[in-house]
N, C-alpha and C positions, 0 to 999 in steps of 0.2 A: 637355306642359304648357308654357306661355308663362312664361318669365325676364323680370324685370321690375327695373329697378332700386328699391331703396328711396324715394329721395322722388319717386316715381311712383304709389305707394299709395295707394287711393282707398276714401272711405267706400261700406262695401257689395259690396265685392272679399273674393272668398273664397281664401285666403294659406295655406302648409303651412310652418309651423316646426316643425322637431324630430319631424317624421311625424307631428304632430297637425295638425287642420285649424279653421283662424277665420274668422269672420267679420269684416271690420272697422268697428268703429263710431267711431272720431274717430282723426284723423292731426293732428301738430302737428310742425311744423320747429323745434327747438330748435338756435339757435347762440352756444354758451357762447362765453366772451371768448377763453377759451384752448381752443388743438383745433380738431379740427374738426366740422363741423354733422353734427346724426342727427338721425334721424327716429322720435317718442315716435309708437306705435301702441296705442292701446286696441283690443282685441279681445275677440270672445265665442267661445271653445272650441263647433263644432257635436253634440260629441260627449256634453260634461258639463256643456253652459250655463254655465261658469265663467267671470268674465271675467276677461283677464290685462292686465298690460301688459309692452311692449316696445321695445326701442330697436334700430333698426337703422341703423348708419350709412351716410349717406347713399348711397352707390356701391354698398352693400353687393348680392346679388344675391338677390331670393326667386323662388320659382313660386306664378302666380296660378294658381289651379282654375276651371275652366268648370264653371258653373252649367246646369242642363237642369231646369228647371220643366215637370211635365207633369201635367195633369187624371186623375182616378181616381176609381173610382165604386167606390165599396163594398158586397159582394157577400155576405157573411158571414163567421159565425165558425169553427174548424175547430180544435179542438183548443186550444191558445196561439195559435193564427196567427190574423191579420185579412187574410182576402182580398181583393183591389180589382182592377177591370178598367181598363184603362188604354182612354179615349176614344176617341182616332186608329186604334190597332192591335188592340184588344181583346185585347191579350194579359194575362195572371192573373201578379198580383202578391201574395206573400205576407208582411205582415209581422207583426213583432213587438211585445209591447206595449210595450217599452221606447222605441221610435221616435215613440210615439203621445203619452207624457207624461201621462199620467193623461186625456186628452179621448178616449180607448174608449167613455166613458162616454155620449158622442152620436152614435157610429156606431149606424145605421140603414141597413136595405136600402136604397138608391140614391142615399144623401147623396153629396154628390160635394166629393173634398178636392186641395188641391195638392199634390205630391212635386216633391222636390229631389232632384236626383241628382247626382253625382258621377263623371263614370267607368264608368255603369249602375250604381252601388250609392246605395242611396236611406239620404239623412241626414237628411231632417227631413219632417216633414210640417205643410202647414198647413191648418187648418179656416177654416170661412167665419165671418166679427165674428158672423154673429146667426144663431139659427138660430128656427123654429118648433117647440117643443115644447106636447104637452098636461097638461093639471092632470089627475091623479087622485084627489087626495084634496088637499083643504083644511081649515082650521080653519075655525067656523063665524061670522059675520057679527056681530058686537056691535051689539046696535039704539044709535043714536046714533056710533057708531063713524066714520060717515064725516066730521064736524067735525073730529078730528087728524089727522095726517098719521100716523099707524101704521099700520104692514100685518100682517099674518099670515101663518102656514107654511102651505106648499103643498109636493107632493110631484108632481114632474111622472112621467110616462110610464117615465122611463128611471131612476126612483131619486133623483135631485138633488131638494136640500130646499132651497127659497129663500121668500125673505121678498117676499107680492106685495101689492096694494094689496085691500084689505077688499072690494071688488067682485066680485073673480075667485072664482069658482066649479066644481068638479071638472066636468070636460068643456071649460071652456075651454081655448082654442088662445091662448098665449100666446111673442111674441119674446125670448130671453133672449143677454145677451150670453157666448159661451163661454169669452171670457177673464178675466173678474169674475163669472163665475154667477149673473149677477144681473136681475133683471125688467126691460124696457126699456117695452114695451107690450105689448095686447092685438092678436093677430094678428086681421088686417081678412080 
């Protein structure tokens, strides 16, 4: 692992203090009138999403972590394990729900997500901003309805209950974004 001095830290550098491992999201040179200059580091814990802050001064020495972003296509369920096939190599990747963050909830045979890895061991996964899911059950259509702007509950494919526009009807294929669960459009 690369030694790096402190006001070297850069937003989006993955840092291990104290055998935990951050992300960093804003670096600030602090230099009081007395002393000498540190370096204020906002970070996000990749382990517990907690974010901290810290001060390292300036000379002080941290280890940066190499990041390995790699493609995976999701294969099944197998017990607690979510299986994935890695693109390049197709070697079978097994993981847990815990990594997943509550978004299990949109794996589907062949969705394809990103991995983070560390080291070879995988700390975060990321999903795509929007995905296609279908309506199976909605509420039904209020005559005059479509003069407000109100929408109604839908129940798509996978379980999620969101609120879509008085239009959409069970069977449709509708964009939702999986970060706000929430309707964007009707899928073209």
């Amino acid at each position: 692992m690369p030694k790096e001095k402190a006001n070297n830290i850069r937003v989006g550098w993955v840092i291990e203090v104290k055998k935990n491992k951050y992300i960093v999201l804003n670096t600030r040179t602090v230099k009081p009138g007395k002393g000498g200059a540190f370096m204020q580091i906002e970070m996000r814990g990749l382990i517990n999403g907690l974010k901290n802050n810290h001060s390292f001064r300036t000379d002080e020495i941290v280890e940066k972590l190499a990041i390995e972003e790699l493609r995976h296509q999701y294969l099944y369920k197998e017990g607690g394990a979510y299986i994935f096939m890695n693109m390049i190599d197709y070697d079978q990747l097994s993981l847990g729900k815990e990594i997943l963050k509550g978004k299990e909830i949109f794996l589907e045979e062949g969705i394809e997500i990103e991995i983070s890895f560390i080291n070879g061991v995988p700390i975060s996964v990321l999903f795509p901003k929007t995905l296609v899911c279908e309506i199976t059950e909605a509420d039904p259509a209020i005559k005059g309805s479509t003069i407000t702007a109100t929408g109604k509950m839908a129940t798509l494919s996978n379980g999620i209950k969101l609120v879509v526009p008085t239009f959409i009807s069970p069977g449709d294929k509708i964009v939702v974004n999986t970060d706000s669960l929430e309707y964007i459009e009707r899928s073209k």
